[in-house]
C-alpha positions as CSV (number, residue, x, y, z in Angstrom):
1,X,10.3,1.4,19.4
2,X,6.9,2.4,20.6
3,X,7.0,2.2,24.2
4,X,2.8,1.1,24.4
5,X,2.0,1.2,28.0
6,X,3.3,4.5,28.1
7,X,1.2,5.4,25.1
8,X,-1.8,4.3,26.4
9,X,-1.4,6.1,29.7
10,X,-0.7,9.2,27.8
11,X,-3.7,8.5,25.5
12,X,-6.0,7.6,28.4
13,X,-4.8,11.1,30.2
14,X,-5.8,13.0,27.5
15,X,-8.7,11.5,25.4
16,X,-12.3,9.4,26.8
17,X,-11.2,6.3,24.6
18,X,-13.8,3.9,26.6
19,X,-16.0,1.9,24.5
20,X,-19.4,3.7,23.9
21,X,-22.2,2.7,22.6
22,X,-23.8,6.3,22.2
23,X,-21.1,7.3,20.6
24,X,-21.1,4.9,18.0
25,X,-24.9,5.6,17.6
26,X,-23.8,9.0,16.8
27,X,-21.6,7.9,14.3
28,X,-23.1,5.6,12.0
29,X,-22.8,7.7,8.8
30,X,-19.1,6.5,8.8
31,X,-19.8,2.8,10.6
32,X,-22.2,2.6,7.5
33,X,-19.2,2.0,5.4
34,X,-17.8,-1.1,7.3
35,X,-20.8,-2.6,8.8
36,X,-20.6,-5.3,6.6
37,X,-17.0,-6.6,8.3
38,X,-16.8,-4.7,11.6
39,X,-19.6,-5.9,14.1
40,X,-21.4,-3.2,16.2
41,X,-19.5,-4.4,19.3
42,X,-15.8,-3.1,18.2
43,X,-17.8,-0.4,16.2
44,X,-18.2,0.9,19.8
45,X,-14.6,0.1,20.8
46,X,-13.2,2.2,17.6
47,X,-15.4,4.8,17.4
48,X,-14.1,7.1,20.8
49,X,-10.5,6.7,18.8
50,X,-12.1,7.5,15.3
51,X,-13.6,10.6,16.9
52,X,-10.6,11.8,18.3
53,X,-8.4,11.1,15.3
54,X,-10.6,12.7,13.5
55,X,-11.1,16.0,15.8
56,X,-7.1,16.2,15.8
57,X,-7.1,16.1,11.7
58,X,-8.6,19.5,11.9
59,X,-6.1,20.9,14.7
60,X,-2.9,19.9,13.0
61,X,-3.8,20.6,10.1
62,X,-3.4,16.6,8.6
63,X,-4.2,14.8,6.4
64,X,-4.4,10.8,6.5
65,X,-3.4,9.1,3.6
66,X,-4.2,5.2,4.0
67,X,-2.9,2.3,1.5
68,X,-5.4,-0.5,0.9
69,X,-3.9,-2.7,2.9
70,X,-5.7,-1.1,6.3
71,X,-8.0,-2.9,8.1
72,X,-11.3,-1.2,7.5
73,X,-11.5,0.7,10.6
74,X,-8.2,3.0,9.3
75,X,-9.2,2.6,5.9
76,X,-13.1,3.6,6.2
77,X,-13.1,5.6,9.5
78,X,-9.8,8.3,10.1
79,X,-8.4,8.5,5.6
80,X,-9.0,11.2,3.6
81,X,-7.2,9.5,1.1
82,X,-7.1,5.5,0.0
83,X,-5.2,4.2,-2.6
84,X,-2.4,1.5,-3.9
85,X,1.0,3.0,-4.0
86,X,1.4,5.2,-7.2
87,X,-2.5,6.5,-5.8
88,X,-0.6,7.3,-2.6
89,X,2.2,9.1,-4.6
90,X,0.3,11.2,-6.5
91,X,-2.0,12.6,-4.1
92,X,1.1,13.5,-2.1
93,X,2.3,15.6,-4.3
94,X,-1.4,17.6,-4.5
95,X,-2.8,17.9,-0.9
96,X,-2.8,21.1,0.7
97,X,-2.4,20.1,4.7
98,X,1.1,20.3,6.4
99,X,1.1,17.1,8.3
100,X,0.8,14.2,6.0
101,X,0.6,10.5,8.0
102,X,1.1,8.0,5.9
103,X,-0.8,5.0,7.1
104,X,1.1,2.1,5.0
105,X,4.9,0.9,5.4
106,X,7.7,3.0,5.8
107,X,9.3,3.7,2.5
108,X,5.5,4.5,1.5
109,X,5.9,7.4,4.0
110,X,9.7,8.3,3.0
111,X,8.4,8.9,-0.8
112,X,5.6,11.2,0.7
113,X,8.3,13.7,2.6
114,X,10.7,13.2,-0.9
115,X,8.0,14.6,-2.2
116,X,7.0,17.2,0.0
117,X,10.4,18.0,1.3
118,X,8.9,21.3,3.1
119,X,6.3,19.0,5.2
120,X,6.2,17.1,8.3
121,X,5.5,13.5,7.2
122,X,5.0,11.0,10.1
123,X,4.0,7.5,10.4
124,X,2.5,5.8,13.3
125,X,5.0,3.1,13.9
126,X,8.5,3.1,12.2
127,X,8.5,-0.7,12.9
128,X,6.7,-1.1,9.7
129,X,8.5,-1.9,7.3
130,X,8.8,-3.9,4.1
131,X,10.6,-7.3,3.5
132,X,10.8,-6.3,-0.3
133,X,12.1,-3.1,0.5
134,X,14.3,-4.5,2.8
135,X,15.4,-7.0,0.2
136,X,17.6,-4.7,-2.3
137,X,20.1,-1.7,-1.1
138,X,21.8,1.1,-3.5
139,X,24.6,-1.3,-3.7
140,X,22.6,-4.2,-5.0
141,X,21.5,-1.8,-8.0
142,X,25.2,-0.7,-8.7
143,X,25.7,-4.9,-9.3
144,X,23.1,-5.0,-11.4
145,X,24.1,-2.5,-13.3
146,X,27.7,-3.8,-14.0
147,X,25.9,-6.9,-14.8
148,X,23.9,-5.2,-17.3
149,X,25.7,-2.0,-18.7
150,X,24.1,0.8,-20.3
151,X,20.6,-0.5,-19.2
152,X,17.8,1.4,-17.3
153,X,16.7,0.5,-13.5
154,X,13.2,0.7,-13.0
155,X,13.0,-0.1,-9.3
156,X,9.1,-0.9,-7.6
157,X,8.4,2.0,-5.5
158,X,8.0,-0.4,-2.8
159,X,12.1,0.7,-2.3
160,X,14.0,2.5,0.4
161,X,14.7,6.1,-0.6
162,X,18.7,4.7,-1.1
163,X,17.5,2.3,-3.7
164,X,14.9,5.0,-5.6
165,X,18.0,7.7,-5.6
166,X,19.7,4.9,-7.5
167,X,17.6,4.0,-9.7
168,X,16.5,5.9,-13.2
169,X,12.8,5.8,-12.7
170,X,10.6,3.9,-10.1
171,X,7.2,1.9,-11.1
172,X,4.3,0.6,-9.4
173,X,2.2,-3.0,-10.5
174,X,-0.4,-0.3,-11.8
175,X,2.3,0.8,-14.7
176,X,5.3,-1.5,-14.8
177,X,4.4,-2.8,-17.9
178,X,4.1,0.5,-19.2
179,X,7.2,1.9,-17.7
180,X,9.4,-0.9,-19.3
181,X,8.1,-0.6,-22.3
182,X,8.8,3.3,-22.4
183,X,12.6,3.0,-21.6
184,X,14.7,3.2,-24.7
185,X,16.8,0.1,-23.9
186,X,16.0,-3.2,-25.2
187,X,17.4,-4.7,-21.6
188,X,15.6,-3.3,-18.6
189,X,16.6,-4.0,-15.2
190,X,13.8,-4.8,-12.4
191,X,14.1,-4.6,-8.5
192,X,13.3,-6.1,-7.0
193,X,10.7,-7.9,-7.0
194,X,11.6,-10.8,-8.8
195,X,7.7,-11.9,-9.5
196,X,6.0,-8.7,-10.8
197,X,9.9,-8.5,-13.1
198,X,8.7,-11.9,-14.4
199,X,5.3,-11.1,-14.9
200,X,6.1,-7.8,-16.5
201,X,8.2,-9.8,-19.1
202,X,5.8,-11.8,-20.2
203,X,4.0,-8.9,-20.8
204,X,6.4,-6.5,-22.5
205,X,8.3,-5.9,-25.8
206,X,11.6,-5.8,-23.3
207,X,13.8,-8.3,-22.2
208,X,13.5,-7.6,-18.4
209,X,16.0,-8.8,-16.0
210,X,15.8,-8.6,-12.0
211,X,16.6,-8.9,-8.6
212,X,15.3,-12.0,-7.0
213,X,13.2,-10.3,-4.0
214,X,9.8,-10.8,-3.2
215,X,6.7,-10.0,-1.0
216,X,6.2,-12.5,1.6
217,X,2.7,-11.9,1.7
218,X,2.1,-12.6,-2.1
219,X,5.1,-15.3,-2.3
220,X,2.7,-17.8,-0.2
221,X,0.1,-18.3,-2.5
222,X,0.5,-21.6,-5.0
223,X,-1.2,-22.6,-8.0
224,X,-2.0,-26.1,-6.4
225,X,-3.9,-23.3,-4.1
226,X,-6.0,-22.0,-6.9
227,X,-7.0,-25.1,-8.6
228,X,-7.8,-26.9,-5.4
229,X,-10.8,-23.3,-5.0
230,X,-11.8,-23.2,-8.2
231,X,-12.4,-27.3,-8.2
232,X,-14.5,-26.4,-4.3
233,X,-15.9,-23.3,-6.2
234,X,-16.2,-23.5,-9.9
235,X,-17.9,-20.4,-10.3
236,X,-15.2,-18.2,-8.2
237,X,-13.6,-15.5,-10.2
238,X,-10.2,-15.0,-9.1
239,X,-8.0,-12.2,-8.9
240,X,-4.6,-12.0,-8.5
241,X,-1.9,-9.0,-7.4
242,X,1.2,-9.6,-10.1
243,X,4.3,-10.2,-6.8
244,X,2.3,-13.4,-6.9
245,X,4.2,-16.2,-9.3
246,X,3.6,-16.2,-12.6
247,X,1.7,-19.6,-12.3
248,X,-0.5,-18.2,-9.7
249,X,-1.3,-15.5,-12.6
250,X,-1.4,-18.0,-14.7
251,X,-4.6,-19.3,-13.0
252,X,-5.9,-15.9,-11.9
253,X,-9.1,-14.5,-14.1
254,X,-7.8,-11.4,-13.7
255,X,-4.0,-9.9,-12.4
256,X,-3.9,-6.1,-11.3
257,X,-2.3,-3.7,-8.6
258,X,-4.4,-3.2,-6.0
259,X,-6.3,0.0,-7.8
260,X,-6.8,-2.3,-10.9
261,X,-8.5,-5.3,-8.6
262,X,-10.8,-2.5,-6.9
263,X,-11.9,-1.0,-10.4
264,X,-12.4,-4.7,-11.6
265,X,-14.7,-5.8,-9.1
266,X,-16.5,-2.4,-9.6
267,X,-17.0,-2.9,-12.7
268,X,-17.9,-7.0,-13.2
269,X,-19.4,-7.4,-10.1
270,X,-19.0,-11.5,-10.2
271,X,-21.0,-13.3,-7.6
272,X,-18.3,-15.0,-5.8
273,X,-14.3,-13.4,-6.1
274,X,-11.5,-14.7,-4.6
275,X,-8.7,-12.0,-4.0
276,X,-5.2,-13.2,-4.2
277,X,-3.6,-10.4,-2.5
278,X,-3.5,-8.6,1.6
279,X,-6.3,-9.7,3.7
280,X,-8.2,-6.7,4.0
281,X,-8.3,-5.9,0.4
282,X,-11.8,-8.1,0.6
283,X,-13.0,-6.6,3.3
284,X,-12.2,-2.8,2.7
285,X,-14.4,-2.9,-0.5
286,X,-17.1,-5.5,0.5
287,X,-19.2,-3.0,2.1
288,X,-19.6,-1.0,-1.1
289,X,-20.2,-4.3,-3.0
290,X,-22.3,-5.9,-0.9
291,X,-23.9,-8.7,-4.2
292,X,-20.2,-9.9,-4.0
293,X,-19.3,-12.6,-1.9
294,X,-15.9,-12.6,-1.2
295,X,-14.0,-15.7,-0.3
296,X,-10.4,-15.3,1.8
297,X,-7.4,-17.5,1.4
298,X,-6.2,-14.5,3.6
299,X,-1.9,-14.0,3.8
300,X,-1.6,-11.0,5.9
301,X,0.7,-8.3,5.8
302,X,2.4,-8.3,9.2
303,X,4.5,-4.6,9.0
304,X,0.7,-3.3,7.4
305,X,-0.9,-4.4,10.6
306,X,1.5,-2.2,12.9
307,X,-0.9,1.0,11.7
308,X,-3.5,1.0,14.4
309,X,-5.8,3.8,15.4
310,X,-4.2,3.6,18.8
311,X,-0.9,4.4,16.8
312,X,-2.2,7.2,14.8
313,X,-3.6,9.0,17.7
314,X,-0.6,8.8,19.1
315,X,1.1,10.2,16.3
316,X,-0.9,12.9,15.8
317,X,-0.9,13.8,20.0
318,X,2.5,13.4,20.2
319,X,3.4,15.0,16.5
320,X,5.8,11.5,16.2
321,X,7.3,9.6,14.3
322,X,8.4,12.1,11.9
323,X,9.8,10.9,8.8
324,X,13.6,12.5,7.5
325,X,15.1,11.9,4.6
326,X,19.0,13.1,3.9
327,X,18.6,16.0,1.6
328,X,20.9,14.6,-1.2
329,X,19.3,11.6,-1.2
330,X,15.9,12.6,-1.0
331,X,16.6,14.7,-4.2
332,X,18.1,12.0,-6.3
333,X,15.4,9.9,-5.2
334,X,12.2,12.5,-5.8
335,X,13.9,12.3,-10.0
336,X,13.1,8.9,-10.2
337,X,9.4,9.2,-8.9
338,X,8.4,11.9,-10.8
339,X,9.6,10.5,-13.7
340,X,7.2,7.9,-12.9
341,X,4.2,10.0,-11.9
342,X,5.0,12.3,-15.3
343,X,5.2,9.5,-17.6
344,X,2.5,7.7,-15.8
345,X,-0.1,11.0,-16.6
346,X,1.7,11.2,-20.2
347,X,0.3,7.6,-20.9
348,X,-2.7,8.4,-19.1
349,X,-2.7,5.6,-16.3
């Protein structure tokens, strides 16, 4: 556990972290990108910790990788890289840098170092984890597959490293559909989220049975919730993430993984869109869509939220908390997500 008062004197030793004004002056090429959701005041409050981040990129020869699911000061001012999970895993396997900190949860940094087993992964607070993840082990996936013998496990890369080495191929809400339907089995086994397993059946070819774990963030939201905006809002398009229930995608106008939300409201551009997914989904793309008006029926992510720039200064000072992997593990694991990258570039997602 992050000790933070000793962080923060080590910081305060080391780096001029007071708010600044001037500095933030200076820096309005990357503010420009958040303006819309971060008010000059704690502009001036993040930019001496943006800087700094930012200065220590180039001297430890990182490279940020950020899941949509940062507030917009991470996501907008310190990544080099922002994506939804099977984004993250991909560019992992093609950036150059030796450091890699993985600003998400923590099995999104263990499958950046099974990846790149030759580089030092870190994340800026261990602490955040994943109730989904947390949901399933290696022995939940053996019961499942004496429940079900001779079919596949496609397990939601939102998995520990045990449960990925256990599995046959790992997916993301950006391909599940398309990863079930590829296996040769008519029965396909989901973990474990039990929503996106039920969602992907109605979807698929397969008959797709699961593990009854979920996301507490997306588990929250109700149709009753839906209706009762739409009836306020008639004109609201809404957007769903697929761990919702299938009656909340029932009512959605649209369901996609986080990539697929982005590249819809790119490319419809509704007046008013109501995102049923992490709170700072809205605000990490209003700035670049700034004719959208965004409502918030915001669940947040509370292990996302650990990720601070206070954090990732720190973990780039301090060269902590580095991310291991047992070796045997790691390599059982890394077969199951590139089966999943490979296929997903063979189907062209």
């Amino acid at each position: 556990m992050l000790d933070i008062p000793v962080m923060r004197s080590a910081l305060a030793e080391k780096y001029d972290l007071a708010p600044s004004t001037q500095l933030a002056e200076s820096m309005n090429d990357i503010y420009s990108r958040m303006d819309r959701v971060i008010s000059p005041v704690d502009w001036a409050i993040y930019a001496p910790y943006v800087a700094a981040i930012n200065k220590l990129k180039k001297e430890k020869d990182a490279v940020i990788l950020a899941h949509n699911y940062m507030t917009p000061d991470i996501y907008h001012g310190v990544s080099d890289f922002v994506g939804d999970s099977l984004q993250l895993a991909i560019k992992a396997t093609e950036v150059q840098e030796q450091v890699i900190v993985q600003c998400g949860v923590h099995f999104m940094a263990e499958t950046s170092k099974i990846l790149n087993p030759a580089k030092t992964v870190l994340i800026p607070d261990s602490e955040a984890g994943c109730s989904l993840a947390e949901s399933i082990t290696a022995e939940g996936v053996a019961e499942m597959r004496a429940k079900y013998p001779g079919a596949p496990v496609v397990s939601y890369v939102n998995t520990t490293a045990e449960v990925k080495a256990a599995s046959d191929i790992c997916c993301t809400s950006a391909n599940a559909v398309q990863i079930v339907d590829a296996m040769e089995s008519d029965t396909v086994i989901m973990t474990p989220d039990q929503y996106l397993a039920q969602n992907v059946a109605n979807l698929s070819k397969k008959k797709v049975v699961f593990w009854e774990g979920s996301c507490i963030v997306h588990e929250l939201y109700t149709a009753d919730d839906l209706r009762a905006y739409r009836e306020y809002e008639p004109d609201i398009k809404i957007i769903a993430h697929p761990e919702c229930t299938p009656d909340v995608v029932a009512e959605a106008d649209f369901t996609g993984s986080t990539s697929g939300i982005v590249g819809w409201i790119h490319e419809h551009k509704p007046q008013k869109a109501m995102l049923v997914t992490e709170c700072s989904m809205a605000s990490n793309i209003a700035d670049e869509l700034p004719e959208v008006e965004f409502s918030k029926p915001c669940n947040m992510c509370p292990y996302m939220k650990k990720i601070t720039l206070e954090k990732i200064l720190w973990s780039l000072h301090t060269m902590q908390e580095e991310v291991v992997v047992d070796l045997e593990v790691a390599a059982k694991a890394r077969l199951a997500v590139e089966r999943m990258i490979d296929l997903s570039k063979k189907l062209g997602l």
